[in-house]
C-alpha positions in Angstrom: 215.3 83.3 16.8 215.6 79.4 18.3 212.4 80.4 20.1 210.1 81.2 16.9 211.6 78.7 14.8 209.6 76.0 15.7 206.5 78.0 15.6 207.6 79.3 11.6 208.1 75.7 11.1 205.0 74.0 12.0 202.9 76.8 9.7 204.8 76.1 6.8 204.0 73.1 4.2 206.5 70.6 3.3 206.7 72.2 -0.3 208.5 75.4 1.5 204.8 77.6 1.3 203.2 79.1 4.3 200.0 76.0 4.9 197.3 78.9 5.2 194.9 76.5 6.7 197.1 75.8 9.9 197.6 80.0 10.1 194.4 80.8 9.8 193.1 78.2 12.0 195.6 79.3 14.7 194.2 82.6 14.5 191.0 81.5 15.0 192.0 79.2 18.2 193.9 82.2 19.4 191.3 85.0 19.2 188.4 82.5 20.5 190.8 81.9 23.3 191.4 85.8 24.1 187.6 86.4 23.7 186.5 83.6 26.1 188.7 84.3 28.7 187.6 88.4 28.8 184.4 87.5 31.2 183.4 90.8 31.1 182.8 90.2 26.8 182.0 86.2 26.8 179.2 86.7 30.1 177.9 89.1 29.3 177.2 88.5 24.9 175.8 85.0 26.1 173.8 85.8 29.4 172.3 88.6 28.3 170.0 87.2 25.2 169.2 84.3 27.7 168.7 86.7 30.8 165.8 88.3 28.1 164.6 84.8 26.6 163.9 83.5 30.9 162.1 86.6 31.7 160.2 87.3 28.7 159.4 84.0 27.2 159.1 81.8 30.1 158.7 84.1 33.1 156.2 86.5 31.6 154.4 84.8 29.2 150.7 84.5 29.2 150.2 82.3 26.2 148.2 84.5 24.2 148.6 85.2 20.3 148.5 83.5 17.5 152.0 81.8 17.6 154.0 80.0 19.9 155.7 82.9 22.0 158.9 80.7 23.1 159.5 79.6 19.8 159.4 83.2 18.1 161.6 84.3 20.6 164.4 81.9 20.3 164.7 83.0 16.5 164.6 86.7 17.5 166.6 86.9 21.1 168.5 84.3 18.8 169.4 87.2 16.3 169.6 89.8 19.2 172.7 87.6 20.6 175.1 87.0 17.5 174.5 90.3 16.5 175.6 91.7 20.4 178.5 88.9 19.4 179.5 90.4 16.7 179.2 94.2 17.1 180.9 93.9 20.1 183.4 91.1 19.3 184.1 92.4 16.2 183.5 95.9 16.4 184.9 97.0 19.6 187.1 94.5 20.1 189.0 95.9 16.6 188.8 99.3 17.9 190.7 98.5 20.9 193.1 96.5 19.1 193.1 99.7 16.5 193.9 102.4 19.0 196.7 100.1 21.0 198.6 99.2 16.7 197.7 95.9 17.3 196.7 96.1 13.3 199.2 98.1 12.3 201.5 95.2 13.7 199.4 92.2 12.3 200.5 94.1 8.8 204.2 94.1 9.6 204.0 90.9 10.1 204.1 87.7 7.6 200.7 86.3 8.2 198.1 86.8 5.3 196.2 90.3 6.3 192.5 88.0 6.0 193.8 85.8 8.7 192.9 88.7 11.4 189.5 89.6 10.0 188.3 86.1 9.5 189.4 84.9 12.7 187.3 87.6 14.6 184.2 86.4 12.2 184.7 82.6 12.9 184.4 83.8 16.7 181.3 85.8 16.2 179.8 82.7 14.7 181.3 80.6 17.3 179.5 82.4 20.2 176.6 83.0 17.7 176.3 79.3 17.9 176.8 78.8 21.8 173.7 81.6 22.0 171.7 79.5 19.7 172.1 76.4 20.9 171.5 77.4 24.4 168.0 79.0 23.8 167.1 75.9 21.7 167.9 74.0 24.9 166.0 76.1 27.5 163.3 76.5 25.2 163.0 72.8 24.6 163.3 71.7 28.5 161.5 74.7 29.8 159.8 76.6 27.4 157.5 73.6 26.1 159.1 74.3 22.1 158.8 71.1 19.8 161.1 71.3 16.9 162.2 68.4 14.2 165.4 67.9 14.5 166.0 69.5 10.8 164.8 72.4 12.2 166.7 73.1 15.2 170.0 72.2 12.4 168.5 74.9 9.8 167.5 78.2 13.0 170.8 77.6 14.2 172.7 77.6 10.9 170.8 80.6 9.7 171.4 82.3 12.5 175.5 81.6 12.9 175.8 82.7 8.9 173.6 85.1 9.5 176.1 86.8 11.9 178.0 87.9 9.0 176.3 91.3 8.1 176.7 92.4 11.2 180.5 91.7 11.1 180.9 93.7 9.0 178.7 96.6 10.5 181.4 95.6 13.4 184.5 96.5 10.8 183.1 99.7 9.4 182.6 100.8 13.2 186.2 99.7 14.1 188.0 101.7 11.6 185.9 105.2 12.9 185.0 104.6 16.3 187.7 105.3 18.8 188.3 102.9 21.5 186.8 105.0 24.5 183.7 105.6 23.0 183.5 102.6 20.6 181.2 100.4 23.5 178.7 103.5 23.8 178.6 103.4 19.9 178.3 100.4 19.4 174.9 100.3 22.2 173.5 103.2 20.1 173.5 101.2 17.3 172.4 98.0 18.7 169.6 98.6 21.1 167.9 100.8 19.0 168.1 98.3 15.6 166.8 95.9 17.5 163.8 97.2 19.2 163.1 99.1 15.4 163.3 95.2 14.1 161.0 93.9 15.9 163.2 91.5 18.0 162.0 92.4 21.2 158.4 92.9 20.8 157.3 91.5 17.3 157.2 93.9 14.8 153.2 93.6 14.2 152.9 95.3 17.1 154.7 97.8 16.5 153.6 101.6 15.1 152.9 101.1 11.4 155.8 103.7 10.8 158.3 101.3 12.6 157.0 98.4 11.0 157.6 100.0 7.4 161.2 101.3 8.6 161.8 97.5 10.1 161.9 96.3 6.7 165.1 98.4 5.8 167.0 96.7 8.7 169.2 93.5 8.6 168.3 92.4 12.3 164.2 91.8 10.7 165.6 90.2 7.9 168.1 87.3 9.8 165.2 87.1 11.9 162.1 86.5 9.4 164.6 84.1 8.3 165.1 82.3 11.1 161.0 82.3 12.0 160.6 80.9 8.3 162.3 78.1 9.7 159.5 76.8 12.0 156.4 78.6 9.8 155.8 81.5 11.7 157.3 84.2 9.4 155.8 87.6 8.7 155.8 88.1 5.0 158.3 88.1 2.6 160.1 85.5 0.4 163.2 83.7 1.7 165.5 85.3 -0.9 164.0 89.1 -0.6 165.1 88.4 2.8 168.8 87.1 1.8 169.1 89.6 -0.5 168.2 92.2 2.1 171.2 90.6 4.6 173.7 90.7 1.3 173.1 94.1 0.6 173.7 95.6 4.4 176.7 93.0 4.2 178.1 95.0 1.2 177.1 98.9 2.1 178.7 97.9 5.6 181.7 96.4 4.3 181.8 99.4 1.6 181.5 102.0 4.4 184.5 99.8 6.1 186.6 100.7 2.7 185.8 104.3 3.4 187.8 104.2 6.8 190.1 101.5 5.9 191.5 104.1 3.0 191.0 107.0 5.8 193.7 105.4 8.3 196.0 104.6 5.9 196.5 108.4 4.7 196.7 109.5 8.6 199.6 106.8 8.3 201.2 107.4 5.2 200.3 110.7 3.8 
């Protein structure tokens, strides 16, 4: 008991209430800390988006098209990464912690039940934003990209909040995937969704029938947004886009209810 008292004490207010800031902000420090120090999660989520960005935009590009290749590619390998971030941050990182009743213990416990989930999103956005910021930089020192400094602040914002949806993909996957099979799930779902949305060849150029089915499918949408930043968008308004990325964001989270409610009748009956 001597040992946890100080802890208890420094997360609760001077009025006797629990400062919810402090605990959720501990949270947050805590799971960023786990995820970053896991290389085989923290290398890979932020090499592998720049590993494509190197090869395609710089390496193999023949400057031909009507836009700025290195540009269009941060927004999309931009996308690519915090959605890898948060699928398999959020996604399979819960499942794991699922199948050991890691969750089942964060309920026991005092802290506030939101403090789990929105820590895990605040670290998808987190690496979201090291991904973002990094292909910004090599594209700017390497890639010959010129962006106003509003611009670079607006890609990168859209791009960390737009990591949201796909959080919450993450949490419908972690309440029915099992832990074992949770990483080949979650690849099934994320290569595919991002070749069908045009983030690794742009979706003109794909079949017409993928190019219709692209526009059902939050990765185009986060990045259309993201290529409206720096004018090279291919059709649609900003908020069709938007509302696109808050619909997915509510079936997913919806679908999330589903298994939520399924695990607590295999617990309580």
């Amino acid at each position: 008991m001597s040992a946890t008292a100080p802890v208890l004490t420094n997360l609760v207010s001077r009025g006797g209430q629990p400062n919810l800031v402090r605990i959720f902000a501990k949270e947050a420090k805590y799971e960023f800390l786990k995820s970053i120090r896991l290389p085989v999660f923290a290398v890979s989520t932020i090499l592998l988006p720049i590993m494509f960005y190197v090869l395609f935009g710089l390496l193999l590009n023949n400057k031909s098209g009507d836009f700025p290749i290195t540009t269009f590619l941060i927004a999309t390998y931009g996308t690519f990464g915090v959605m890898g971030a948060a699928l398999f941050g959020f996604g399979v990182g819960m499942t794991v912690e699922r199948g050991q009743g890691w969750l089942e213990l964060k309920r026991a416990s005092p802290m506030p039940p939101y403090a789990y989930f929105a820590a895990k999103v605040s670290t998808s956005m987190i690496f979201g934003a090291i991904i973002s910021l990094s292909l910004l930089l090599i594209g700017i020192v390497f890639g010959g990209v010129h962006l106003a400094a509003w611009q670079m602040v607006k890609m990168v914002s859209v791009l960390v909040f737009g990591c949201v949806p796909f959080c919450a993909l993450g949490l419908a996957i972690g309440y029915f995937a099992k832990p074992n099979s949770a990483p080949a799930m979650v690849n099934l779902i994320y290569l595919p969704l991002s070749f069908c949305s045009g983030l690794w060849v742009p979706v003109q150029f794909l079949p017409k029938t993928l190019q219709h089915f692209a526009t059902y499918l939050p990765p185009y949408h986060l990045s259309q947004l993201a290529l409206n930043v720096v004018g090279i968008g291919q059709g649609g308004s900003q908020w069709w886009h938007v509302r696109a990325l808050i619909g997915a964001t509510l079936l997913f989270l919806g679908i999330a209810r589903i298994g939520y409610s399924r695990d607590q009748g295999k617990l309580y009956g």
